[in-house]
C-alpha positions, -999 to +999 in steps of 0.1 A: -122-087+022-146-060+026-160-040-007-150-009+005-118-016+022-106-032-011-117+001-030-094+019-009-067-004-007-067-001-045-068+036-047-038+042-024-020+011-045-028+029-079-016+063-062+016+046-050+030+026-078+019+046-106+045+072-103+068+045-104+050+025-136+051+059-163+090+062-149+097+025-165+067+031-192+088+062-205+123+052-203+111+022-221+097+041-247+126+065-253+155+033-252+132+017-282+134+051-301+164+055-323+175+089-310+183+074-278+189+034-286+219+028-272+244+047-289+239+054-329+246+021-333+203+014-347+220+050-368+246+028-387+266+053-370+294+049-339+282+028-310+293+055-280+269+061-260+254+094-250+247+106-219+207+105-222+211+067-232+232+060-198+206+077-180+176+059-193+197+027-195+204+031-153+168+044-152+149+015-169+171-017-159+197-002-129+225-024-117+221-042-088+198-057-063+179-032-050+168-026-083+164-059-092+138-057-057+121-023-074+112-046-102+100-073-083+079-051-063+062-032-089+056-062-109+039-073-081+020-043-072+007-046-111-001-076-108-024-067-071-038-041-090-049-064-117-069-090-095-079-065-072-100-043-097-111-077-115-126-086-082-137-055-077-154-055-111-174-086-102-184-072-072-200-046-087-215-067-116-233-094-091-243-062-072-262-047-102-275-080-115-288-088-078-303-054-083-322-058-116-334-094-104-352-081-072-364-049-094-377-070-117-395-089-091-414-066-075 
């Protein structure tokens, strides 16, 4: 795959998914503080649950398959995103060094 093909392949992934990632970054966050974990039940308190817990409970895991496929999916496009800008990085690292050899050279 070309250098700058995968550059913009990589921008337009980032773009896409990232919306998607700080959605299950911040529900995440908010379930694991006690205000909204589950209920009051981390409160020593009643175990109902509110309605910002069901919320962020259907927003972070969501019943069903096509969630089950939205998770699949982004785990995979973290995963692209991953390999993609580590090959990028070495790319641009044998690039530089490939540079400094033949300046040094001459």
């Amino acid at each position: 795959m070309k250098g700058p093909y995968l550059n913009k392949l990589h921008r337009y992934v980032g773009i896409s998914i990232a919306p998607f990632a700080v959605i299950q970054v911040l529900s995440g966050l908010f379930l694991d503080f006690g205000l909204f974990r589950r209920g009051a039940a981390g409160t020593g308190g009643a175990t109902t649950q509110g309605g910002w817990d069901q919320l962020l409970v259907k927003t972070h895991f969501g019943p069903g398959f096509l969630n089950d496929a939205y998770h699949i999916l982004l785990a995979c496009g973290i995963l692209w995103m991953a390999g993609s800008g580590w090959l990028l990085y070495l790319r641009i690292r044998r690039l530089r060094r490939k540079g400094a050899v033949t300046a040094a050279k001459t």
